[in-house]
N, C-alpha and C positions, 0 to 999 in steps of 0.2 A: 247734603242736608236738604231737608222739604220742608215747609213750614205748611201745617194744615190749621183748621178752624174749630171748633166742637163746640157745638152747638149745648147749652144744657136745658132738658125740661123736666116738667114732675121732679121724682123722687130724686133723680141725679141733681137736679139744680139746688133742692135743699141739703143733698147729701158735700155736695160741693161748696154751696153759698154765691152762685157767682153761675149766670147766664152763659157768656162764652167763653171760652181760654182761644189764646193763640199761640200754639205749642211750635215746636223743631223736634223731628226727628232725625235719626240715620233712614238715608236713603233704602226701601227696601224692607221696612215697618209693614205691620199687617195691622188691619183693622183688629185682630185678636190683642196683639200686642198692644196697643192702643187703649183695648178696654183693661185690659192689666195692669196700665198704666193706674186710668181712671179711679179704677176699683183701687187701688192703691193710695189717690191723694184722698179718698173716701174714707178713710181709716174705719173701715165696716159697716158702714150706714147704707152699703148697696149688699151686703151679703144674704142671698138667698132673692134676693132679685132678677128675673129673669129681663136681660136688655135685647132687643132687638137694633142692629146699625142699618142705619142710613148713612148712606156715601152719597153728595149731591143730590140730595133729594130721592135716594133710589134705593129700596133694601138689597143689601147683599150677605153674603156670606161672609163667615167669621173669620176666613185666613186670603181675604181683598188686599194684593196691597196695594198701602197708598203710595198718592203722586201728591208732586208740588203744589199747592191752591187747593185740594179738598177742601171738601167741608163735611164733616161729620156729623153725625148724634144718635143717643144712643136714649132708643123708645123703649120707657117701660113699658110693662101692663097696661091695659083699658083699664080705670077705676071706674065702675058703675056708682048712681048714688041716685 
């Protein structure tokens, strides 16, 4: 098991209600799987949302996976105003 961090802002923290989670997974979890998760305690409030990850500060790719101590999060869109 890993235990990673996920960070939440914008649209994901409203879509969630809650800044950060401190999840466990199965060793071996990809950053995809991760957002499937997400998108999933969402119950639709992310759909059609395009998210960009962050892994430690650093954007990567959709099928990263993770390690023990990540920390995630997952960047909407720029909102202009």
């Amino acid at each position: 098991m890993i235990k990673i961090t996920v960070k939440c802002f914008s649209q994901v923290r409203y879509a969630l209600g809650i800044d950060i989670l401190n999840l466990e997974f199965e060793s071996g979890t990809s950053t995809s799987q991760l957002e499937k998760f997400i998108r999933g305690k969402a119950n639709g409030k992310l759909d059609g949302i395009s998210l960009r990850i962050a892994l430690n500060q650093k954007y990567v790719p959709d099928e990263t996976e993770l390690q023990d101590g990540d920390e995630v999060a997952f960047i909407p869109p720029v909102q202009g105003g």
